[in-house]
N, C-alpha and C positions, 0 to 999 in steps of 0.2 A: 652384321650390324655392330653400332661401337657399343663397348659394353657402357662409356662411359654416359650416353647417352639413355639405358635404361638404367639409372643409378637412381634418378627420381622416382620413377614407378617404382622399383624395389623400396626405395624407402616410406614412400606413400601406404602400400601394402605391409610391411610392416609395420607403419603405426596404427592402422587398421587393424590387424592382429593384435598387440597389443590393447588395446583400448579395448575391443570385445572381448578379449580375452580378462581382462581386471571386470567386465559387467558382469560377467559369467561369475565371477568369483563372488561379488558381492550378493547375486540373484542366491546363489548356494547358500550362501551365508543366512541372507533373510528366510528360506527354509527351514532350517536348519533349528535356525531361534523361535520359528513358528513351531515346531514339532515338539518344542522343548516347555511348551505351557500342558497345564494341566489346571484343572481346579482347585481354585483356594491361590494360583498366582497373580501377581500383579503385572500389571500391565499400563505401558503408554501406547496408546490411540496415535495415528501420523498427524490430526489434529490436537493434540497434544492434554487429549482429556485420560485421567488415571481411574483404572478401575478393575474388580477381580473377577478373575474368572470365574464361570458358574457353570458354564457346560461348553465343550468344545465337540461343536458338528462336523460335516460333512468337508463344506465352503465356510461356515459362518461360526463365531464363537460370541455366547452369549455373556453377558459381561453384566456385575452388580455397579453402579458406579457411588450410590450411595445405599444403606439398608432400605431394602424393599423400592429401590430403582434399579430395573433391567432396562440393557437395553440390545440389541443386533448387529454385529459388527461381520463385514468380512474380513476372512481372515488377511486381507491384504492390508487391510486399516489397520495392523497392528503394528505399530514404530518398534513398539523394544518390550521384552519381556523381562522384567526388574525383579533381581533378589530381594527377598524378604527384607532384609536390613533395607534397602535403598528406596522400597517402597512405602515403608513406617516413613522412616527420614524425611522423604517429600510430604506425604500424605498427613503428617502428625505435625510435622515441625519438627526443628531440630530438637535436639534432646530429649523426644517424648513430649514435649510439649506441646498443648490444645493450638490451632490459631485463634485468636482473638478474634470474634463475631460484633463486639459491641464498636466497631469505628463507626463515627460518624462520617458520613459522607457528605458533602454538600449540593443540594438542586441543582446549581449553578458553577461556574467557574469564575466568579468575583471572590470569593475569598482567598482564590489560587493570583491573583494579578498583584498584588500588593498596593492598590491606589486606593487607600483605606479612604481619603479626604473627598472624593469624587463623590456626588450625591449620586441615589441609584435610579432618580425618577427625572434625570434629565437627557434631553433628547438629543441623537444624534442629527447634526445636518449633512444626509445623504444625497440629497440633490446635485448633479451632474453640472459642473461648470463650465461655459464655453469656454474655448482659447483666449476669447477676445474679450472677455472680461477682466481680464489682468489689471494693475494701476495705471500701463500706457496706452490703455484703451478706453476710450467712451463713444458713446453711441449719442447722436445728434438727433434728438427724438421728430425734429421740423425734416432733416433730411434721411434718406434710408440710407445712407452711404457710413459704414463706420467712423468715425474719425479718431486720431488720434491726440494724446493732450494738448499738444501745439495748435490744437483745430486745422489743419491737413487733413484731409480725406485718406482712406487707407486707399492706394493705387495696386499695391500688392493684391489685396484678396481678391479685388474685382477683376485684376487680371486672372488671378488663377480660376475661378467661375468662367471667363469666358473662355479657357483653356481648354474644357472640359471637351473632351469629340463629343463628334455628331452621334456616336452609339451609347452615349451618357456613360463612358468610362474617362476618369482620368488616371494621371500618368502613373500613380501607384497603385494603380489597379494588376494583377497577375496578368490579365489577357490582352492590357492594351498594347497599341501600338505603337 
């Protein structure tokens, strides 16, 4: 056989190798970070909620997320086990500092829009416009046939209605014919 010919499959299989080979590595890794909690560590959740360790079981590690909130996590839910410094840092705010509780937040999202002048008790018109109400359209209320400003009957639509096949699809319909 030509060698040059199984040059793809060797290279195929090697990036297969590769590629398992770097999952293997990172699977090690998250072990590894997981063995390395204890109680009284901090920790980020893969949902990315912070909180300290309280007891660490079997499968599952039990976690404070605020004084006197536990809650049950598997130990697969745990993203990252955070040094002491890293976890004040996020948890506190930078420099030790509290975060701030008293923001106002608003009910709504009108003060986020900036259209201060716009009253807030006026209504929108949602109702759905035909095509054919445009300004080059009007409708002959004696005939049913659309007509156009020039008073000409619209020839176009009533052609396309009678276009429509016998199985009530027309032509941009996916299935017609």
């Amino acid at each position: 056989m030509d060698p040059i010919a199984l040059l793809p499959f060797i290279v195929i299989i090697g990036a297969m190798f590769l590629m398992t080979r770097s999952a293997k590595k990172k699977q090690r890794q998250a072990v590894q970070m997981r063995d390395q909690m204890q109680p009284g560590t901090g920790i980020r959740t893969i949902g990315g909620m912070y909180a300290v360790v309280k007891e660490i079981r079997e499968d599952s590690v039990l976690v404070e997320i605020e004084p006197g909130t536990h809650a049950l996590f598997a130990k697969n839910a745990i993203g990252a086990v955070l040094s002491d410094e890293e976890f004040d840092r996020i948890t506190n705010g930078p420099e030790g500092e509290e975060f701030g509780v008293d923001a106002v937040v608003p009910d709504d999202a009108s003060s986020l829009t900036g259209e201060e002048d716009a009253p807030s008790d006026a209504k929108l018109d949602l109702e759905k416009k035909d095509a054919g109400d445009g300004p080059d359209a009007a409708v002959d209320k004696d005939a049913e046939e659309p007509v156009e400003a020039s008073g000409e009957p619209k020839a176009e639509s009533v052609k396309a209605d009678d276009d429509t096949a016998k199985d009530g699809k027309r032509d941009e319909d996916a299935d017609s014919k």
